[in-house]
GUZA-700518 format. One record per atom (N, C-alpha, C, O): residue in three letters; atom name; z, y, x. Coordinates in Angstrom, 1 decimal. Each point is the difference from the previous one (the first is absolute). Layout:
resn = Ala; name = CA; w = Z; v = Y; u = X
...
This chain:
resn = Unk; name = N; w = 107.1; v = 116.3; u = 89.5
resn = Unk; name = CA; w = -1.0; v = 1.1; u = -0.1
resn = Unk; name = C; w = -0.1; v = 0.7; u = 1.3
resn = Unk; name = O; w = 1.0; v = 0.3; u = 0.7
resn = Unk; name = N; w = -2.3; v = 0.1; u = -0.2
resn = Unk; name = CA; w = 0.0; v = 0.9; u = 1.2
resn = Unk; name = C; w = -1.4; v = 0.8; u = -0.6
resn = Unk; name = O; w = -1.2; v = -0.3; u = -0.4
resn = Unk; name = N; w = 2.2; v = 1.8; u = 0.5
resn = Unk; name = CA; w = -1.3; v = 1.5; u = -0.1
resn = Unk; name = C; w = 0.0; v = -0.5; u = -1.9
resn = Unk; name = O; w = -1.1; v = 0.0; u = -0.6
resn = Unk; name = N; w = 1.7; v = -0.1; u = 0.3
resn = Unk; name = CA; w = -0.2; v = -0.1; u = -1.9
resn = Unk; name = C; w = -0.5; v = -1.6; u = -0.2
resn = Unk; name = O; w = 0.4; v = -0.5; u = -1.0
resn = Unk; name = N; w = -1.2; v = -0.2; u = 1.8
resn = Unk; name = CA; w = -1.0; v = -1.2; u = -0.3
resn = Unk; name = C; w = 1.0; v = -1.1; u = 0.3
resn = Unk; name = O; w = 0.9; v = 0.1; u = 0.9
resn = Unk; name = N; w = -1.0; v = -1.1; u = -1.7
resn = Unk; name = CA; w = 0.8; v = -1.1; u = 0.5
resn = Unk; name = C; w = -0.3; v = -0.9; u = 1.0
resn = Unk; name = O; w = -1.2; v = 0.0; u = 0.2
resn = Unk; name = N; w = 1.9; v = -0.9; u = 0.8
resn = Unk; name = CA; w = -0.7; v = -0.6; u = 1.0
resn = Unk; name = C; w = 0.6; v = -1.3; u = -0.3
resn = Unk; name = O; w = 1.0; v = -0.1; u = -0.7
resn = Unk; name = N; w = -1.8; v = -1.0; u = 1.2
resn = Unk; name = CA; w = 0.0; v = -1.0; u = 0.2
resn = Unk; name = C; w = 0.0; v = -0.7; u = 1.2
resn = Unk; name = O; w = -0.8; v = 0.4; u = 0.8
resn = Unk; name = N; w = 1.6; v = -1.4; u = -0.3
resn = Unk; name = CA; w = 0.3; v = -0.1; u = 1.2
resn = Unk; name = C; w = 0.8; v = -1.6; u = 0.1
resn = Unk; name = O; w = 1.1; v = -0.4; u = -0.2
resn = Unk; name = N; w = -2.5; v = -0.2; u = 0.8
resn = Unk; name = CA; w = 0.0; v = -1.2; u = -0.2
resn = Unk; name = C; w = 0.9; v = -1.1; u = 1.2
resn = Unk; name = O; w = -0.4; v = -0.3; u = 1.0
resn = Unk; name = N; w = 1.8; v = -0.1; u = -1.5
resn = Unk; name = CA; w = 0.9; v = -0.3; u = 0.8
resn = Unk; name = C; w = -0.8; v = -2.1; u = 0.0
resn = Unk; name = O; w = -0.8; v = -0.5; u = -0.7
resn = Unk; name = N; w = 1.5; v = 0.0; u = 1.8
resn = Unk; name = CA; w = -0.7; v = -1.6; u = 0.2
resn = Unk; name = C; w = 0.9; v = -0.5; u = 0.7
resn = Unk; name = O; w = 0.3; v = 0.9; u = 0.8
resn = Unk; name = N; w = 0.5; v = -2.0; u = -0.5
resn = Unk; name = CA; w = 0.3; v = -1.2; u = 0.7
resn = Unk; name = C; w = -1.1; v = 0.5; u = 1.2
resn = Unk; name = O; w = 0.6; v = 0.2; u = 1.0
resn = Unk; name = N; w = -1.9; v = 0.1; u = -0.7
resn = Unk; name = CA; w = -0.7; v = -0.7; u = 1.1
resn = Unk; name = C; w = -0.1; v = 1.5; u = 0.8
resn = Unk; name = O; w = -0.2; v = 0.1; u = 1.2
resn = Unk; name = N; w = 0.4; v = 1.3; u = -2.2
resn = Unk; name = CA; w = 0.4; v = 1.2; u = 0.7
resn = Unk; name = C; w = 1.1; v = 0.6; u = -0.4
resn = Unk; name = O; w = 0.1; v = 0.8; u = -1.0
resn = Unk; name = N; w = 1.0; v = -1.3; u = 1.8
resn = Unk; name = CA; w = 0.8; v = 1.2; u = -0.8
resn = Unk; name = C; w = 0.5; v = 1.0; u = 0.2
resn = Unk; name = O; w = -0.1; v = 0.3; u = 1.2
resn = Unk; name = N; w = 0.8; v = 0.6; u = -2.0
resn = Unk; name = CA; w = -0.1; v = 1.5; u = 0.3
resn = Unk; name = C; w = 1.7; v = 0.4; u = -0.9
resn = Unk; name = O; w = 0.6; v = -0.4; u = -1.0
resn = Unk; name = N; w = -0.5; v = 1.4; u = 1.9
resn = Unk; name = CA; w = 1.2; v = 1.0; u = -0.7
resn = Unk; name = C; w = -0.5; v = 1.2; u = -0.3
resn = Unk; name = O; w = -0.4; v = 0.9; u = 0.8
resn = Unk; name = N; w = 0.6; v = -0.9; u = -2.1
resn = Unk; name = CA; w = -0.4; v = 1.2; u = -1.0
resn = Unk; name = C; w = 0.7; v = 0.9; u = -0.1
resn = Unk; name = O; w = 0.9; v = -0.5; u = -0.6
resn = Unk; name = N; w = -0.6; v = 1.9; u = 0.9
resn = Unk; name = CA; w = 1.1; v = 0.4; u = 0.0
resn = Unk; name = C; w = -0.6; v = 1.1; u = -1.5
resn = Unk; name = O; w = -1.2; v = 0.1; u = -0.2
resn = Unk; name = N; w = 2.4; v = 0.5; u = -0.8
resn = Unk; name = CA; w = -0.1; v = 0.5; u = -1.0
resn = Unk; name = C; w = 1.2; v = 1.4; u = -0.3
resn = Unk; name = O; w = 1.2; v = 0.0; u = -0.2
resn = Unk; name = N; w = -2.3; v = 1.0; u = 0.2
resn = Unk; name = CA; w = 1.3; v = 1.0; u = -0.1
resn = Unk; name = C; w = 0.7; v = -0.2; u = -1.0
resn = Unk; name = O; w = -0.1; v = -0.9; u = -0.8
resn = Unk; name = N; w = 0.9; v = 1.7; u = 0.9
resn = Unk; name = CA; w = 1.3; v = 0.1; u = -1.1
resn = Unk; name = C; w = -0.9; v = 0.5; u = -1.2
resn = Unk; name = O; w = -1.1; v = 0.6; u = 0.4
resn = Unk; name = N; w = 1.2; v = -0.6; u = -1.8
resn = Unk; name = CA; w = -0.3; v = 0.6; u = -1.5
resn = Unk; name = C; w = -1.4; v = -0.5; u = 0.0
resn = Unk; name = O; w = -0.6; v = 0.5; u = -1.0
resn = Unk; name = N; w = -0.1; v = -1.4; u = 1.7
resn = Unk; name = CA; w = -1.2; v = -0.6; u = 0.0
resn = Unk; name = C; w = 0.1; v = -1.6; u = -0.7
resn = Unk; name = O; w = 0.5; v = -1.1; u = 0.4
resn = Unk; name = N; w = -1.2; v = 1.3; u = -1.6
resn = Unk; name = CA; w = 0.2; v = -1.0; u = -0.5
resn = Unk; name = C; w = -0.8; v = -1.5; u = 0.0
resn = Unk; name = O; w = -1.3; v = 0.1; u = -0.1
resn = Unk; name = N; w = 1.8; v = -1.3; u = 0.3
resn = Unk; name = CA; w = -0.9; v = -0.5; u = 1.1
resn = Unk; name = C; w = 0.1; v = -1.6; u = -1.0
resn = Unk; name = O; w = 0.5; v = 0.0; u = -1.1
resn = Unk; name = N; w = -1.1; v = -1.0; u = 1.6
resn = Unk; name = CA; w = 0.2; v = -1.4; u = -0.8
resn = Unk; name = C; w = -1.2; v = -1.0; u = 0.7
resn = Unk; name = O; w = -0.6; v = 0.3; u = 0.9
resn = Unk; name = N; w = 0.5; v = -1.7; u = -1.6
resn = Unk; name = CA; w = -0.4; v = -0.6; u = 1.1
resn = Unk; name = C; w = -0.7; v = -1.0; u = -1.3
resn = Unk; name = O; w = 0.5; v = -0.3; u = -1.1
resn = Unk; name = N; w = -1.6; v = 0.0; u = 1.7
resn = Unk; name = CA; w = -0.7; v = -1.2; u = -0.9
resn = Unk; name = C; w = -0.5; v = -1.5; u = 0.6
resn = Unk; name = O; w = -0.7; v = 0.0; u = 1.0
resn = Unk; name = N; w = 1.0; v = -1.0; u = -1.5
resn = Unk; name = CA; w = 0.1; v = -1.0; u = 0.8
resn = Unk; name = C; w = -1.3; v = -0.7; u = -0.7
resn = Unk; name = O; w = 0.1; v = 0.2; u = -1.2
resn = Unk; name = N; w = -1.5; v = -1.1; u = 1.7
resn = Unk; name = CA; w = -0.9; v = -0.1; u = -0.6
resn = Unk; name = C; w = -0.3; v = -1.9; u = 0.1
resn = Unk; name = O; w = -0.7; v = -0.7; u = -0.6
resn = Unk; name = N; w = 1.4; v = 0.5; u = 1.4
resn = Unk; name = CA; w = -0.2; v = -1.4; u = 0.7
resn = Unk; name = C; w = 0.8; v = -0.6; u = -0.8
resn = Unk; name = O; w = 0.6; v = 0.7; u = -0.8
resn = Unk; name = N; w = -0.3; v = -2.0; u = 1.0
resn = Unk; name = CA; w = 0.7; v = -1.2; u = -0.9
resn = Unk; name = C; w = 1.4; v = -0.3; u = 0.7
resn = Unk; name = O; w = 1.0; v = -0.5; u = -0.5
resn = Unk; name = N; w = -1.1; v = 1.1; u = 2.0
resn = Unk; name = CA; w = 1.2; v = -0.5; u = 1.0
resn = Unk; name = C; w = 0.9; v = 0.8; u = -0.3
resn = Unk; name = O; w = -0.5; v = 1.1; u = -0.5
resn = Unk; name = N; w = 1.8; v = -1.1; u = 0.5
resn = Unk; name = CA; w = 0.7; v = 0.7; u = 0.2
resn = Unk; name = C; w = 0.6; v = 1.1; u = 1.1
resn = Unk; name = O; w = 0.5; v = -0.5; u = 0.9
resn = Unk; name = N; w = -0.6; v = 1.4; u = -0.9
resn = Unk; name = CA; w = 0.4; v = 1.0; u = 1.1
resn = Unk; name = C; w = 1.2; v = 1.0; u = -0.1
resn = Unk; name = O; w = 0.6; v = 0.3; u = -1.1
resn = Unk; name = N; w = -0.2; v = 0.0; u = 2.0
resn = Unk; name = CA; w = 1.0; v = 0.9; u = 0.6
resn = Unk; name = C; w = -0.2; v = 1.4; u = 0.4
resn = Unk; name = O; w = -0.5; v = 0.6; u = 0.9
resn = Unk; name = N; w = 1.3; v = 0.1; u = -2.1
resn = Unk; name = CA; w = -0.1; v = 1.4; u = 0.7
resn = Unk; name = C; w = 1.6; v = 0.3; u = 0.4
resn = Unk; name = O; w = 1.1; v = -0.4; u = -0.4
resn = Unk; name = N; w = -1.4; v = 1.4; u = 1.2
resn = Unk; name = CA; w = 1.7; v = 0.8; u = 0.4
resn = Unk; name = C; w = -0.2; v = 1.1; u = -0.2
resn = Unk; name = O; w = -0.8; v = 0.7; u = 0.6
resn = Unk; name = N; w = 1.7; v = -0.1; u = -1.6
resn = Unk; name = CA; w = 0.1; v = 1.2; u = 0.2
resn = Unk; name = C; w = 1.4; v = 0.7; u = 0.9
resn = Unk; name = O; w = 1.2; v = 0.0; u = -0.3
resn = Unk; name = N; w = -1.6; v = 0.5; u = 1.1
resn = Unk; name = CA; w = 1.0; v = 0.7; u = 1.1
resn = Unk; name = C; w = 0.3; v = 1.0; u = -0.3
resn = Unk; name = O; w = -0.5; v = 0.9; u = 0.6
resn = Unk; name = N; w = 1.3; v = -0.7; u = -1.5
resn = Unk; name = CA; w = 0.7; v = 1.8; u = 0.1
resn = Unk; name = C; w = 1.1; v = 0.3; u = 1.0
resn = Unk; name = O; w = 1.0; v = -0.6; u = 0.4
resn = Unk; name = N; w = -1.7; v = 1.7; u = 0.0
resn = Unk; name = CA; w = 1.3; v = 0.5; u = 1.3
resn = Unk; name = C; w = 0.5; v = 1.4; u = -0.1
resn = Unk; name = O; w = -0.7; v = 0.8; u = 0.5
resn = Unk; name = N; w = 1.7; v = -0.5; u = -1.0
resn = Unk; name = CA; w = 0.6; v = 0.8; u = -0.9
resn = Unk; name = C; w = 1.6; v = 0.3; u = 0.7
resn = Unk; name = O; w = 0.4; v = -0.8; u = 0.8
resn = Unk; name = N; w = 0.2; v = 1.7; u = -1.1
resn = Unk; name = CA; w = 1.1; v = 0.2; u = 0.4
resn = Unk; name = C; w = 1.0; v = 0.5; u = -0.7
resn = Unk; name = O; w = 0.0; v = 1.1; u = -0.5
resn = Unk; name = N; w = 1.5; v = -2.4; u = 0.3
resn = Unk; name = CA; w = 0.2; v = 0.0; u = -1.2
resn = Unk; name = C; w = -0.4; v = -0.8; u = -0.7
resn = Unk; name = O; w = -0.9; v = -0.7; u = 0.3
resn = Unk; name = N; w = 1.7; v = 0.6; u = -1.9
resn = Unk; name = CA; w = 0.1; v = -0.6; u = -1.2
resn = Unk; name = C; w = -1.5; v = 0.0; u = -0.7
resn = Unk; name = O; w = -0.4; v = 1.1; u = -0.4
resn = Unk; name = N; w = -0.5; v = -2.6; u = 0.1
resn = Unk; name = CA; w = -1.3; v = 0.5; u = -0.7
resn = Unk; name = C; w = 0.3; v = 0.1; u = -1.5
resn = Unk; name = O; w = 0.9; v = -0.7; u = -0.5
resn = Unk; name = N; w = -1.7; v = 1.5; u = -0.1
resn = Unk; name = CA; w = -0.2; v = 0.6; u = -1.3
resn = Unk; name = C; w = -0.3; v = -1.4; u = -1.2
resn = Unk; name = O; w = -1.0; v = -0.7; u = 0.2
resn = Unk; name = N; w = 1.8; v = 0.6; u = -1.1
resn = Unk; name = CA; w = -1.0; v = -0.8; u = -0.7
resn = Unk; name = C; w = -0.8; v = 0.3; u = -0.9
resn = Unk; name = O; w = 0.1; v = -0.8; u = -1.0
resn = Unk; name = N; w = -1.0; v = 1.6; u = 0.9
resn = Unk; name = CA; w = -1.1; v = 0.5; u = -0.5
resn = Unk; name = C; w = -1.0; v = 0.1; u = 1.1
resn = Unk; name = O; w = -1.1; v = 0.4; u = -0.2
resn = Unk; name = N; w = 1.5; v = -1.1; u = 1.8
resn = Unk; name = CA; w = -1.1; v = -0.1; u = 0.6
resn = Unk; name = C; w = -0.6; v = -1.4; u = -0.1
resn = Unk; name = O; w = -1.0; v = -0.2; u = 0.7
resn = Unk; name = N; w = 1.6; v = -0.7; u = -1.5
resn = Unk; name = CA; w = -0.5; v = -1.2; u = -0.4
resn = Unk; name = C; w = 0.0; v = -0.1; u = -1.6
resn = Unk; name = O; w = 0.8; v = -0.8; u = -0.6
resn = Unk; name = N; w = -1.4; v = 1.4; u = 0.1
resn = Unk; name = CA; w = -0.3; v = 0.0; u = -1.6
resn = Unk; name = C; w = -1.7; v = 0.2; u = 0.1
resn = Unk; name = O; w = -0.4; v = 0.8; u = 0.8
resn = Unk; name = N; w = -0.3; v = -1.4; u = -1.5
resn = Unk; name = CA; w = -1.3; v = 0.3; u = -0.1
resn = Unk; name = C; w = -0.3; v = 1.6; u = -0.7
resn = Unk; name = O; w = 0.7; v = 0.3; u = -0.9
resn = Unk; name = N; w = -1.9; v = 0.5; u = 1.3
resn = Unk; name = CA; w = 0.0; v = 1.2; u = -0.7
resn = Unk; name = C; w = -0.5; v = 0.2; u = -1.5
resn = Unk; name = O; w = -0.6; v = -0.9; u = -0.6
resn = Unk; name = N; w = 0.9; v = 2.2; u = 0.1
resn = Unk; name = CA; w = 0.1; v = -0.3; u = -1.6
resn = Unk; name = C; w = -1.2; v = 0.8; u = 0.0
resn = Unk; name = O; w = 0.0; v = 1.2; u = -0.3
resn = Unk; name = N; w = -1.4; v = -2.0; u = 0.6
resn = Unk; name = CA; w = -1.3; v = 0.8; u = 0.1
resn = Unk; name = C; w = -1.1; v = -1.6; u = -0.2
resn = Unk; name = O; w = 0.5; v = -1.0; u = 0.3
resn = Unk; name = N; w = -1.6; v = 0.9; u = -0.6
resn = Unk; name = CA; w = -0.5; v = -0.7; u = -0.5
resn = Unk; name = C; w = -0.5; v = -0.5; u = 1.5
resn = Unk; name = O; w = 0.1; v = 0.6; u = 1.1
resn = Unk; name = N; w = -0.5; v = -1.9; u = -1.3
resn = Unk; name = CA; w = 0.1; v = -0.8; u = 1.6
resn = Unk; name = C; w = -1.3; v = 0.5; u = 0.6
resn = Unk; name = O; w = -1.0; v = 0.5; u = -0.6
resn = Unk; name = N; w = 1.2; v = -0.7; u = 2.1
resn = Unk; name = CA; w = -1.2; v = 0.9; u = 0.8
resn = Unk; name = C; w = -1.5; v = -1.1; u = -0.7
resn = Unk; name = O; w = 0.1; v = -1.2; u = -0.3
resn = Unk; name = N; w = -1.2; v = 1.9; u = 0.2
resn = Unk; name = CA; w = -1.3; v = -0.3; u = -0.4
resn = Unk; name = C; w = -1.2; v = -0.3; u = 1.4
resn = Unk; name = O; w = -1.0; v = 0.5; u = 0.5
resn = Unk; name = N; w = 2.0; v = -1.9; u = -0.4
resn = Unk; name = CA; w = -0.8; v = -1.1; u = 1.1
resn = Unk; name = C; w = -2.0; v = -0.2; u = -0.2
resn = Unk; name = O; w = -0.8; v = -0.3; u = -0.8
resn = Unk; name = N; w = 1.1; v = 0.7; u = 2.1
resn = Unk; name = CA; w = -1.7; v = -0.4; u = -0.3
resn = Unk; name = C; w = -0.2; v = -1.4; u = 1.3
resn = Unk; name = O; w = -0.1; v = 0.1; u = 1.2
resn = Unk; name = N; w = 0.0; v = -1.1; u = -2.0
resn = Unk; name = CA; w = -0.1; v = -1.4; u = 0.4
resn = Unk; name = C; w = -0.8; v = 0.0; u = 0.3
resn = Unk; name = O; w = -0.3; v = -0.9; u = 0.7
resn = Unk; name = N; w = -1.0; v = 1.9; u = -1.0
resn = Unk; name = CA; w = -1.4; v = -0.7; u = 0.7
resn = Unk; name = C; w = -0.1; v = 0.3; u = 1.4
resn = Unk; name = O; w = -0.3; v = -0.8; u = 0.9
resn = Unk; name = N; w = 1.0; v = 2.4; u = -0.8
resn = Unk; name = CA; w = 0.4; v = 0.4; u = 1.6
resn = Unk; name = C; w = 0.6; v = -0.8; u = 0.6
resn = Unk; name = O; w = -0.4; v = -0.3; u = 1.1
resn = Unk; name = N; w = 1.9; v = -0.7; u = -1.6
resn = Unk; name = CA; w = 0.5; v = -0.7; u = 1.1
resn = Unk; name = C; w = -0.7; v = -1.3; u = 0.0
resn = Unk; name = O; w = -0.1; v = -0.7; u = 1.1
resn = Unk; name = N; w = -0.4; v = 0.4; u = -2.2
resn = Unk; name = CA; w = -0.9; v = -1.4; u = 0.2
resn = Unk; name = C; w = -1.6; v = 0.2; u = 1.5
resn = Unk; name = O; w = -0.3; v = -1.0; u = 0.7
resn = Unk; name = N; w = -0.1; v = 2.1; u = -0.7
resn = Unk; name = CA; w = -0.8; v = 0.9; u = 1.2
resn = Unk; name = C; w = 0.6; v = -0.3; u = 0.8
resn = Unk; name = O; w = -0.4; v = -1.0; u = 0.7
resn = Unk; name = N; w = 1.7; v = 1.5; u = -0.4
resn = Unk; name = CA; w = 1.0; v = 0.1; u = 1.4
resn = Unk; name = C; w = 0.0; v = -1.3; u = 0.6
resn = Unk; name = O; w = 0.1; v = -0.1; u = 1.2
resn = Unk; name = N; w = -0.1; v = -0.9; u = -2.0
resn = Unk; name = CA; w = 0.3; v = -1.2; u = 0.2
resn = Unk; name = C; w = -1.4; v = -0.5; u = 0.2
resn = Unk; name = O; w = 0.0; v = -0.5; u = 1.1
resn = Unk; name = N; w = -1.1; v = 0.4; u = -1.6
resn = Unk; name = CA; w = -1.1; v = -0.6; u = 0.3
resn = Unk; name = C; w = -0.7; v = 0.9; u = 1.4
resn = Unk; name = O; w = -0.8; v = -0.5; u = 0.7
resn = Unk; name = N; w = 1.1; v = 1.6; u = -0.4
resn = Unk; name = CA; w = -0.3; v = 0.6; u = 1.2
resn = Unk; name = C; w = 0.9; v = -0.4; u = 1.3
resn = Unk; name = O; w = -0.5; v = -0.2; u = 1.1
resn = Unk; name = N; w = 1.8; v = -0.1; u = -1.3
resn = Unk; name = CA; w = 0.5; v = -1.5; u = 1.0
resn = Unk; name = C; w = -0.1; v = -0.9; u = -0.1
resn = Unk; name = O; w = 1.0; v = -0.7; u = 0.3
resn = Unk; name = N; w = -2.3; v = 0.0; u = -0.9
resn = Unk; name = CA; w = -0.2; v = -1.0; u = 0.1
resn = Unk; name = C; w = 1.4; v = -1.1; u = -0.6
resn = Unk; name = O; w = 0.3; v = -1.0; u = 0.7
resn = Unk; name = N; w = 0.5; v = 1.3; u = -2.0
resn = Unk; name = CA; w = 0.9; v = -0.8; u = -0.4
resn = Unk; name = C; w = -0.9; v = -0.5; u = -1.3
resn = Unk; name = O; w = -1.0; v = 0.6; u = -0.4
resn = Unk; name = N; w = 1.7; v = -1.7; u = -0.3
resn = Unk; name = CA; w = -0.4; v = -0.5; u = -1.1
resn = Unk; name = C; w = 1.3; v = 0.0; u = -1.1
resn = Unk; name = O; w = 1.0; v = -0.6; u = 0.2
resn = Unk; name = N; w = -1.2; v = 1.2; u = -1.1
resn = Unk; name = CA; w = 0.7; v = 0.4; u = -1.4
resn = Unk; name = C; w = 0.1; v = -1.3; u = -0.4
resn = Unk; name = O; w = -1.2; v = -0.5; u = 0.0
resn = Unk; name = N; w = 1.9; v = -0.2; u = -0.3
resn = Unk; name = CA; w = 0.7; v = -1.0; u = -1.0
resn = Unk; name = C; w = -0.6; v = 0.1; u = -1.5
resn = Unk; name = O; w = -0.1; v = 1.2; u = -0.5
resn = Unk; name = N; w = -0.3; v = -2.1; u = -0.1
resn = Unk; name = CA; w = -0.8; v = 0.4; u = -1.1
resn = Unk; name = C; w = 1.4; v = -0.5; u = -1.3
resn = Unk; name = O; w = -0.2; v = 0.2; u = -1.2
């Protein structure tokens, strides 16, 4: 989320990018293609991590709007896997 609105932010093999994510920002990743891909997540933390920082949240899952990321993707010129 940035300013209340959620964002979308279209990661690729052909651009890639480091995302960085504040802390209590709740964040997730949707994969649309058939290939398999790779995410990392890098926490850099000081000290012992929490395990409740890897538990999914107990709130109903974020409300993807695929037509936006299917957009993101046809405005770089990629092709969605049918």
């Amino acid at each position: 989320m940035h300013n209340g609105r959620y964002e979308y932010i279209l990661l690729s093999d052909a651009e890639p990018k480091v995302v960085t994510i504040p802390p209590l920002v709740p964040h997730s990743v949707v994969q649309l293609d058939r290939e398999s891909c790779t995410v990392i997540n890098a926490v850099i933390r000081h000290g012992q991590a929490h395990p409740s920082d890897y538990l999914p949240l107990n709130k109903a899952p974020f409300p993807y709007d695929l037509d936006r990321v299917k957009q993101l993707r046809a405005d770089r010129d990629y092709q969605i896997a049918a």
